[in-house]
N, C-alpha and C positions, 0 to 999 in steps of 0.2 A: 459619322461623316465629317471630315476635318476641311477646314476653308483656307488651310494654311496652307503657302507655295513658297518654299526657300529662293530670293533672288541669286542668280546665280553667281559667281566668282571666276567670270570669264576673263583668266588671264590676260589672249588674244587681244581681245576690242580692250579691255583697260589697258596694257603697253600703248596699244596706238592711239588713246586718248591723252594717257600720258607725252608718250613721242611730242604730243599737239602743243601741249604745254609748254615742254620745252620748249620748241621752236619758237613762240611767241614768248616767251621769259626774259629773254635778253632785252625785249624794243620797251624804249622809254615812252610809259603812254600818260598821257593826262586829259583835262578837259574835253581838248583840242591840239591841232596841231599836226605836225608828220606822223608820229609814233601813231593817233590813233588810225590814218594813212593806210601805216605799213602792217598793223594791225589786221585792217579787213583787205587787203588786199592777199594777205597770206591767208586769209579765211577761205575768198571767194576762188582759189584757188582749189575747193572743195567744194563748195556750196553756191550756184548765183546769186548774187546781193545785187538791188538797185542802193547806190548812193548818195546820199542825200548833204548837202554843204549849204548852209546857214548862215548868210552874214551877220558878222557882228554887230551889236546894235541892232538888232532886228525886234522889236517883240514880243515875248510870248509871252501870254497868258499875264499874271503879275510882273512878271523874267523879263530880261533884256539878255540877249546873246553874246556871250564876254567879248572879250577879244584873244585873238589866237596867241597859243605860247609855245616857243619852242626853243629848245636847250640842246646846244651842242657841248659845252665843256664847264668844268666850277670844282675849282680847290681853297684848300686851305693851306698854307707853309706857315709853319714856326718858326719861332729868332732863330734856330739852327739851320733853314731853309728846307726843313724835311718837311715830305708832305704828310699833312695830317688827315684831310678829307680830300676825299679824289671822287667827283662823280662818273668818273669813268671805272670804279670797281664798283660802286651801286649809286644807279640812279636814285636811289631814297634818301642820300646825301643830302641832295639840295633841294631847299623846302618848294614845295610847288607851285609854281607860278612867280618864281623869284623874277624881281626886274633883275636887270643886269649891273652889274656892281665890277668896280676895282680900284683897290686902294689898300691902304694901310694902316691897322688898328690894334691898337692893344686892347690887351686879355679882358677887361672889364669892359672896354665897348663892344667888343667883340660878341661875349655871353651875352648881351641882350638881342643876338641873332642867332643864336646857339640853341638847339631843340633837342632833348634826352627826353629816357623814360626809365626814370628810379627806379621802379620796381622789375626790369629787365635790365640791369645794366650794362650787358653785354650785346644788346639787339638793338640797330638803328630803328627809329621809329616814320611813322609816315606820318608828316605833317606838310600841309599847306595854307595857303592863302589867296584863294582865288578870287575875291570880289573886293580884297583891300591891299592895293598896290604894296609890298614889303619886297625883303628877302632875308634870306637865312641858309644855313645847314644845318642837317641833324647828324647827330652821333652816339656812339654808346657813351651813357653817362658815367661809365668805369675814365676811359679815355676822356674827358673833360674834366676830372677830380685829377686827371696828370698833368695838364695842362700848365704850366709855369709860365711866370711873369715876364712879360715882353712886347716886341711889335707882329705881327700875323699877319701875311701877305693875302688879300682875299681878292678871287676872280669869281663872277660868274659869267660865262657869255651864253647871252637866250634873249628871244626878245618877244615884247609884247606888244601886237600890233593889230590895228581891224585886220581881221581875216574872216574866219567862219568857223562854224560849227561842224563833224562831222561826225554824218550817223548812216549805221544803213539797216536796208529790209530782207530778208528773205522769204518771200512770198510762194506758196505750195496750194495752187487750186485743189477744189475737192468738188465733188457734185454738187455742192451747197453753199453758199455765200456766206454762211453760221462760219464765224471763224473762230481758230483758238489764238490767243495771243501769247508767244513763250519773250520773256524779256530774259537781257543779263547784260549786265554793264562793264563796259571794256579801259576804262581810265585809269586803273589802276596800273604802278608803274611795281615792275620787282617782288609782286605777291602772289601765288598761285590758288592758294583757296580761297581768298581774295580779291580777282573773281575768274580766273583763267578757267580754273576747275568747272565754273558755268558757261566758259565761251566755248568749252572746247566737248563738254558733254551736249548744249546747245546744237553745236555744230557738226556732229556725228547722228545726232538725232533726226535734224534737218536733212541730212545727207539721205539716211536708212529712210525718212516718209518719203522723200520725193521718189522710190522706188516701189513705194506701195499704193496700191487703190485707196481711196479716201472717199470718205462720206462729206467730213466737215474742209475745212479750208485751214491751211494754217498761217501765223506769220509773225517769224522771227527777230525781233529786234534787236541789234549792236548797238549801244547807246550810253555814253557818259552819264554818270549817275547823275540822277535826279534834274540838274538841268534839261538832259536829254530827251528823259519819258515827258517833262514839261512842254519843250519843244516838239516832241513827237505829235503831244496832245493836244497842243495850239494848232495844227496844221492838217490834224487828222479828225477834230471833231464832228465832222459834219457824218464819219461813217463810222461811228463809236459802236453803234446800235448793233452794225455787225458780230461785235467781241459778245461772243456768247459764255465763255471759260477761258482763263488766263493764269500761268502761273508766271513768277517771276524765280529762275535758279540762282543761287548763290551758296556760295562755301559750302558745297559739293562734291569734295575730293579727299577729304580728313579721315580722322578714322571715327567720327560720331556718329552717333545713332540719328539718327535723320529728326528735324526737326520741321513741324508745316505751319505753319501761318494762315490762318483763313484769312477767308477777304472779310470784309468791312460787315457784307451783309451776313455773313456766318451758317447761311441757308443753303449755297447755292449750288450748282450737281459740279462743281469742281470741289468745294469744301464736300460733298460727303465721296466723291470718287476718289479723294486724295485720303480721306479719313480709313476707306473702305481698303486701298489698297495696301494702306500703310497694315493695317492690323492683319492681312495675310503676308508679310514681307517676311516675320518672321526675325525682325529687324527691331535692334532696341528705338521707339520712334518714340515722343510725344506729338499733340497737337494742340496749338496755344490760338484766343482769339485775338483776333486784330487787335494790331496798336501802332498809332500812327506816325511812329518814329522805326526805323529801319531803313529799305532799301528804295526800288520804285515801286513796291507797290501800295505806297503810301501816298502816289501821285494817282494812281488810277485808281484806289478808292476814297480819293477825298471826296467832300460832298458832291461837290458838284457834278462828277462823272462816276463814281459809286460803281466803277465796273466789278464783274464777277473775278477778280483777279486776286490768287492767294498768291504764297512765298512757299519754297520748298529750301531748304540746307539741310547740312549736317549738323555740324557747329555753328551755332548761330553767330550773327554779329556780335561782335562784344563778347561773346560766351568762350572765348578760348586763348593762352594764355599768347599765343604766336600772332594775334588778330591786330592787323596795322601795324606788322614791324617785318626787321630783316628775314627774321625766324619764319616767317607765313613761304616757305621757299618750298623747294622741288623735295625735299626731306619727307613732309608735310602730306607731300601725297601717295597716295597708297591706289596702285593699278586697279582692285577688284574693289575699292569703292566705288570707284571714277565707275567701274561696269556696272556695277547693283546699282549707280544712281541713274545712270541710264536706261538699266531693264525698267527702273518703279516708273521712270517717265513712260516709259512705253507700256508701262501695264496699263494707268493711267490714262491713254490715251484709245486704247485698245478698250476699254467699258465707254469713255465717250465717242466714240465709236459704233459702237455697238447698242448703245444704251438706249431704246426707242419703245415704243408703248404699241403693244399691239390690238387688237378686236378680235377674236374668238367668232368663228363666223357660225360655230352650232353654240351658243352659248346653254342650250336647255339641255342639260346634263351633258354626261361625256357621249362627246363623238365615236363613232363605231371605228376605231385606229382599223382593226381588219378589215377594211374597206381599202383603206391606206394601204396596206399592206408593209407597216410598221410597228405593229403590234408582235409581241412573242407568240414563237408558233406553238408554243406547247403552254397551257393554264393550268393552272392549280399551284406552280411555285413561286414563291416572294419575287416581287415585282422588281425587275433589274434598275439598276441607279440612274442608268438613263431614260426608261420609264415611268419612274418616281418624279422626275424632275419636267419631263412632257407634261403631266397630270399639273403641276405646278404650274407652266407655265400657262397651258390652256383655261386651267381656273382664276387666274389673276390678269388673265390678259383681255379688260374689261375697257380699256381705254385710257383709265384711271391710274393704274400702277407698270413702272417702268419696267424695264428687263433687268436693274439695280435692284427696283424694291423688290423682284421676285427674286434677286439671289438670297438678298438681306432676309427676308423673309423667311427660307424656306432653308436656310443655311447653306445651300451650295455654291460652289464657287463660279462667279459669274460667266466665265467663260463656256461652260457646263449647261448653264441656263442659255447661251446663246445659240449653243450647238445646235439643243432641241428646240426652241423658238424656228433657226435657219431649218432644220426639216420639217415642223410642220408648217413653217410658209412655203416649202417648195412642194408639199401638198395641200397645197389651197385650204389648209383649216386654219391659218390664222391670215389677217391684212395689215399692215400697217396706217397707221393711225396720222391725220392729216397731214401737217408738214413733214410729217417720218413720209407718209405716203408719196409725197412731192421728190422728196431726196431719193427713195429708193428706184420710182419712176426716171432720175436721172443716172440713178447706178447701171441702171436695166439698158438702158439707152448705149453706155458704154460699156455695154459686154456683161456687167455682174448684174444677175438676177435679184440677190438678194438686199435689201433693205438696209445692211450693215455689212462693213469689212472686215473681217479678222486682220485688223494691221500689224499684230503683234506678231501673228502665225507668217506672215509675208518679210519683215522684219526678221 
């Protein structure tokens, strides 16, 4: 019996996750500002978000909320008046958060505003400066070894001013107030696995649950890195307690083998649901523990809020040679990844979902199934795979062990284990077990009998 399920390589939904991409590639986003604006406004265009905007100086947690930045034009001209950088062919030109500058400087004042990367000499790089007033450009460092001695015309026009911060939620009730937390961060300006690839797999995923029945609750966050989830978690501490499972998605769209990141506590039924699903993917994957340098979810599991919140990528940060440059582009992305990273979210989601501990209401040997009238009609030949796995479920279903530990256990694939759990609760031989029993009582309430969704099979 094999537990392996190939994700599939659905052309269809990866073009249109794709398409998503593009559409958002072009807007210059950072911290703050329009671009990230026009960013969720093109989102919610698919998905309802509430908005959320932050005065600057406001703050959070250790943080203070920058102030807004926003860049409409910024070159460079040579002694021969040719332009040299134009951030109107990429916003990655001009280093992030530049004040506004114009004036005239030669080649050696110049280079001490000047940003390359050696080792790529042909890719502009992304650099900024957001919490120490500068400015600058970047360029390929091929192009700055041409550069010859003279005077150099520099514009940037942008400005930096109290404004706000902004962020927003995508909120999907479920019968149960238990939520999942899905983050991904939208600042990035001219990068696609970087983190488009997560806004826009985020965002199809959001789209497909809010069309399914749900057990748990979910809630999706847009959110400039790391300031953002700090902000978010200044403001939201008081209902933390809700975030039961969280992952945060990034650089999700490559052609790498998936990489997971546990959270902090390394235990928790996201770390082994992520662990479990990766190893039937079928998929070249590792899975590494926590380490508290990355993305945001090194904000939600620092001590002091320790939530169950891992990381899912392909290529990880830093792990890939296009990672913070011009090269992280539309090239970069490959349609049936962008889909296989969406099925594994949904596999994912579809065992926590499902995943609940049931009570065996004959537990003194096995129940007479032909009473049920789910028992095979004919005895004496080898017991069929889905009454193998009955027999499984009815003996482990003690209170104690989940509808995970009886796939892990017994090797079959958990959805298999569900199937039969859902028939013999809909023959009164098994209960759900207390707060499973609370949620399944509100499922019941709205139409579904059963205890759990198959949201993957609705999906």
């Amino acid at each position: 019996m094999t537990n392996n399920f190939p994700l599939s390589t659905n052309v269809e939904i990866g073009e249109q996750i794709y398409d998503l991409i593009v559409e958002l590639y072009p807007i210059c986003r950072s911290l703050t500002g329009d671009g990230v604006r026009e960013t969720l406004s093109r989102i919610e265009e698919r998905i309802p978000l509430d908005i959320y905007e932050v005065p600057s100086g406001t703050p959070v947690l250790d943080w203070t909320v920058p102030k807004e930045w926003n860049i409409r034009d910024g070159y460079i001209r040579g002694p021969r008046e040719d332009l040299i950088v134009d951030f109107r062919r990429s916003s990655l030109h001009v280093l992030g958060y530049s004040i506004p500058i114009e004036g005239r400087f030669q080649l050696n004042e110049l280079k001490e505003h000047l940003f390359t990367d050696p080792e790529h000499p042909d890719w502009i790089p992304f650099r900024y400066s957001y919490y120490d007033e500068n400015w600058g450009f970047c360029l390929p460092h091929r192009q700055l070894e041409q550069l010859e001695d003279g005077e150099y015309e520099v514009m940037i026009d942008s400005t930096l001013e109290d404004g706000s911060l902004t962020y927003a939620e995508c909120y999907i009730p479920g019968a149960s107030t238990d939520e999942v937390l899905i983050c991904v961060h939208i600042d990035h300006p001219a990068m696609c696995n970087d983190n488009l690839s997560g806004v826009a797999v985020a965002t199809f995923l959001a789209e497909r649950l809010a069309r399914a029945e749900r057990r748990l609750s979910y809630r999706f966050l847009f959110i400039p890195t790391t300031i953002g989830s700090i902000t978010w978690l200044s403001r939201n501490e008081q209902n933390l307690e809700r975030v039961k499972h969280g992952l945060v998605l990034v650089c999700i769209g490559d052609a790498g083998g998936f990489t997971y990141k546990q959270s902090r506590l390394g235990n928790t039924e996201i770390d082994r649901v992520m662990n479990y699903v990766l190893q039937q993917s079928q998929e070249t994957h590792k899975v590494v523990e926590f380490s508290p340098f990355g993305f945001d979810e090194r904000q939600f599991c620092s001590p002091g809020f320790n939530l169950p919140v891992g990381s899912l990528s392909r290529s990880a940060n830093g792990k890939y040679p296009q990672y913070h440059t011009s090269a992280d582009n539309l090239e970069l992305m490959i349609p049936e990844k962008l889909a296989a990273s969406l099925e594994l979210c949904e596999s994912a989601i579809e065992i926590l979902e499902g995943n609940v501990k049931y009570l065996n209401v004959n537990p003194k040997g096995e129940p007479q199934l032909g009473k049920s009238g789910i028992y095979r009609k004919v005895g004496g030949a080898i017991p069929e795979r889905s009454l193998v796995t009955m027999f499984w479920v009815l003996n482990y279903s003690d209170g104690e062990h989940s509808l995970l530990d009886i796939a892990e256990q017994s090797g079959t694939p958990f959805r298999e284990v569900r199937q039969a759990a859902d028939l013999l609760f809909e023959h009164d031989l098994l209960v759900p077990c207390e707060a499973d029993a609370i949620d399944a009582s509100k499922a019941t309430s709205n139409g579904n009998r059963h205890s759990s969704i198959a949201i993957k099979a609705s999906l």
